[in-house]
C-alpha positions in Angstrom: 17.6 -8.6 3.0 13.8 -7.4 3.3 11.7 -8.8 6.5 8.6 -10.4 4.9 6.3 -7.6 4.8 8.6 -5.2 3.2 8.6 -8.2 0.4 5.2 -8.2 0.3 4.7 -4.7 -0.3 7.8 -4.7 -2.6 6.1 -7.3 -5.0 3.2 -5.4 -5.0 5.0 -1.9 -5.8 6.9 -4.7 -8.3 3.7 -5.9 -9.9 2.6 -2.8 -10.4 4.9 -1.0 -11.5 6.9 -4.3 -13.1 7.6 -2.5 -17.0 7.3 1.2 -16.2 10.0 3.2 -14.2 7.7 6.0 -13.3 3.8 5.0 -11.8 1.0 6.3 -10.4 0.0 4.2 -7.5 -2.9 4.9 -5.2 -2.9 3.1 -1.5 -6.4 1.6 -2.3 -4.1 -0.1 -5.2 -1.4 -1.5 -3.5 -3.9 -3.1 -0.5 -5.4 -4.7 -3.2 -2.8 -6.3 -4.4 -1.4 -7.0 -1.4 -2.1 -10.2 1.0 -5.8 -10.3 2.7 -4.8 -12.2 6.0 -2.2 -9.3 6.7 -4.9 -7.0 6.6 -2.5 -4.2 6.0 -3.7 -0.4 6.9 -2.5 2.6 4.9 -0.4 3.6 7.6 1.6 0.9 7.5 1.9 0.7 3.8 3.4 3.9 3.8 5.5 3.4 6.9 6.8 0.1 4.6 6.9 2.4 1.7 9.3 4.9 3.5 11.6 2.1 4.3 12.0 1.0 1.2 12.8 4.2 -0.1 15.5 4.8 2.6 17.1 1.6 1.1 17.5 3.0 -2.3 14.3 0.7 -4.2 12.2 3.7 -5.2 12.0 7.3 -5.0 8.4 8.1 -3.8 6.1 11.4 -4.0 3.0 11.9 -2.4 0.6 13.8 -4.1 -3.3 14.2 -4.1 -5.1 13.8 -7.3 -8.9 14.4 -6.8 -8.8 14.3 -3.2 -7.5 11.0 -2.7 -4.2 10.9 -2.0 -1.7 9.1 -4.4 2.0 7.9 -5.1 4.3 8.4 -7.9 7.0 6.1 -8.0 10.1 5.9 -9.7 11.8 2.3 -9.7 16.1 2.6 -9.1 18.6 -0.3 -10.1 17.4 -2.1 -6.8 13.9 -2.4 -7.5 14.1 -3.5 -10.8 16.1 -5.9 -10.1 14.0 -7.1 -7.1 13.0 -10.4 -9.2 16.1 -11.3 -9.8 17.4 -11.0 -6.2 13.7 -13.5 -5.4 14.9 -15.6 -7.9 18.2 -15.9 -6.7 17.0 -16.4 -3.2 15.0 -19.6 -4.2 18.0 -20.9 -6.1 19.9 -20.7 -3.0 17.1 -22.4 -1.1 17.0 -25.0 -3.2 21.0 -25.6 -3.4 20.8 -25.5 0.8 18.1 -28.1 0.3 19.9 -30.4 -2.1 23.1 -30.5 -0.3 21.1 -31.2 3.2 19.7 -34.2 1.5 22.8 -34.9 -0.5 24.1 -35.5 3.0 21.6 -37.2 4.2 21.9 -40.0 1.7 25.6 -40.2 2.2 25.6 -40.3 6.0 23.1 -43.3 5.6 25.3 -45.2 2.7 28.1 -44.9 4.9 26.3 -46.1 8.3 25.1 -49.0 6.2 28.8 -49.9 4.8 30.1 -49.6 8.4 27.4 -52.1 9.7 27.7 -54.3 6.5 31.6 -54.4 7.5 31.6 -54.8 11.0 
């Protein structure tokens, strides 16, 4: 499971990068697309970056294409199907949800029997 900001920087490497397997990403880019209040640096970008590629989402190459320095990325089985794991994430969120209030509602049917009997 991904701490939040290595999801955010996934979905942006995700949005991106969502129909191609091979990209050409610059940081500038990916800040861009990535949440303002964060106010994420480079550095920490590409520390995220790094991580992610240690857990198998992408393979990563830095290169430097007019002086500025650029990414090429090239999405594996995991990052492609990092929408499906978010979707499948809020499904289970949901079901936790629904059987909390499921409960709920039962516990308080049952409370009101008991009194309505004794």
């Amino acid at each position: 499971m991904l701490s939040k900001i290595e999801n955010e920087v996934m979905h942006a490497v995700y949005e991106i990068c969502k129909d191609r397997e091979n990209c050409l990403v610059s940081p500038y880019e990916l800040l861009c697309v990535l949440p303002y209040k964060r106010k994420y640096t480079i550095a920490q970008v590409e520390k995220v970056l790094s991580l992610l590629e240690k857990d198998d989402y992408f393979d990563i190459i830095h290169l430097e294409r007019k002086g500025e320095p650029v990414y090429v990325i090239t999405m594996h089985f995991k990052g492609n199907a990092y929408e499906r794991m978010v979707q499948r994430r809020r499904r289970e969120l949901l079901f936790k949800i629904a059987i909390a209030v499921g409960s709920a509602v039962i516990t308080g049917v049952i409370g009101l029997l008991m009194r309505i009997i004794l």
